[in-house]
C-alpha positions as CSV (number, residue, x, y, z in Angstrom):
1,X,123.0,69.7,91.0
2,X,125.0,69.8,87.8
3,X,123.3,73.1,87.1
4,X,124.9,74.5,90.2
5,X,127.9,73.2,89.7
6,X,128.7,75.1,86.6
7,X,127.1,78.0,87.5
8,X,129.3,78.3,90.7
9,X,132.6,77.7,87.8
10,X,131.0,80.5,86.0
11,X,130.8,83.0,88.5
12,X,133.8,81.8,90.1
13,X,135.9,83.0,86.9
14,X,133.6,85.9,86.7
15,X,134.5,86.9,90.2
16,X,138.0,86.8,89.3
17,X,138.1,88.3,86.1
18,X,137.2,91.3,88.5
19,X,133.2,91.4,88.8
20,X,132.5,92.1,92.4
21,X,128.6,91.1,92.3
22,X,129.8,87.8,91.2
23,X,131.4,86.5,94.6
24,X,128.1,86.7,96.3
25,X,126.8,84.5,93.5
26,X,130.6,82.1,94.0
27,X,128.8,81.4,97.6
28,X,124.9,81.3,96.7
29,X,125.4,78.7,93.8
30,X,126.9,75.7,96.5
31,X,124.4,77.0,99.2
32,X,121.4,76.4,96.7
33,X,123.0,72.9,95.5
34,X,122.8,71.7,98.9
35,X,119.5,72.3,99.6
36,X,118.5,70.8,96.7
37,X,120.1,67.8,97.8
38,X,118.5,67.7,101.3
39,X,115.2,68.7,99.8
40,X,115.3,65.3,97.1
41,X,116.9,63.1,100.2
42,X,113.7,64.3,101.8
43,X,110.9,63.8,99.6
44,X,112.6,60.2,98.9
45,X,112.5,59.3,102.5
46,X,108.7,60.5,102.4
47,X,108.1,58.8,99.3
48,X,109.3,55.6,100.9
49,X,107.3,56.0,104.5
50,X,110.8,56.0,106.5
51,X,110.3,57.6,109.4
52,X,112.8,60.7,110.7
53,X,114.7,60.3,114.0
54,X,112.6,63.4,115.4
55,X,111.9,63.0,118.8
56,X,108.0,61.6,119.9
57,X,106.1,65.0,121.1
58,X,106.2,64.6,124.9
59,X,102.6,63.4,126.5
60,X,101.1,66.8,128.6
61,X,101.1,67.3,131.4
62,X,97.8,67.4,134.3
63,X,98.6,71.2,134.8
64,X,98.9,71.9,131.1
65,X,95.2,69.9,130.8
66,X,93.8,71.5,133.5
67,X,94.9,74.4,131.6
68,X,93.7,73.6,128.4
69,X,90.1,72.0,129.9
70,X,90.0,75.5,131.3
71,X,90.8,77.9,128.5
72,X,88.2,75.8,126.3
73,X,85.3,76.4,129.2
74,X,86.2,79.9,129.0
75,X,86.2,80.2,125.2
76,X,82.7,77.9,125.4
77,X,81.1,80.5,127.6
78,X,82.2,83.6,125.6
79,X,80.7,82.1,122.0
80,X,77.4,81.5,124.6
81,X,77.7,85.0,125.5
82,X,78.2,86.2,122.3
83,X,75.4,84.3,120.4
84,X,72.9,85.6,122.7
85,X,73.8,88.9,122.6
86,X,73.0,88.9,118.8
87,X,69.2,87.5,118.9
88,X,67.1,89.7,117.0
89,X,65.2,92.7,118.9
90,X,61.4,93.0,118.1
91,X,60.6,95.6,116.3
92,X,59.0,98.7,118.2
C-alpha cells in the first residue's frame, strides 16, 4: 500500500509539473491500492474459514429438474448414438 501511496505523490507532482500521461497514472495508483486491500482482507477471511454474507444458491426448482433429468436423457441417447455409429466395419 505504501508503494501506492508514493507513487500516486509522484505522479501527482509529475502531473502538475505539466506531464499529461501522468494524471491517468494520479487516478490508477489509489484504484490499484484499493484492490490490494480488498484482495489481502480477502484471502485473510479465507485463511481464517469466515464465511462471506453471500446469499445460499436457491434450491431448483421441479420444472428446472424435469428439465435437467431431460437434457441429460437426451445427451445419454446421443453418446449411445454416437458410439455405435463408430463400431468398426468388417473388412470387404
Amino acid at each position: 500500500m505504501s508503494i501506492c501511496a508514493s507513487a500516486f505523490g509522484i505522479e501527482l507532482v509529475r502531473a502538475i509539473d505539466g506531464n499529461a500521461l501522468s494524471w491517468a497514472y494520479v487516478f490508477e495508483w489509489p484504484l490499484l491500492g484499493g484492490y490490494a486491500i480488498y484482495m489481502w482482507r480477502r484471502l485473510v477471511r479465507d485463511e481464517r474459514g469466515e464465511v462471506g454474507t453471500r446469499a445460499a444458491p436457491r434450491p431448483a426448482d421441479d420444472v428446472e429438474e424435469a428439465a435437467l433429468a431431460a437434457w441429460n436423457r437426451y445427451l445419454a441417447d446421443l453418446h449411445a448414438f454416437d458410439a455405435a455409429s463408430k463400431r468398426p466395419r468388417p473388412p470387404g
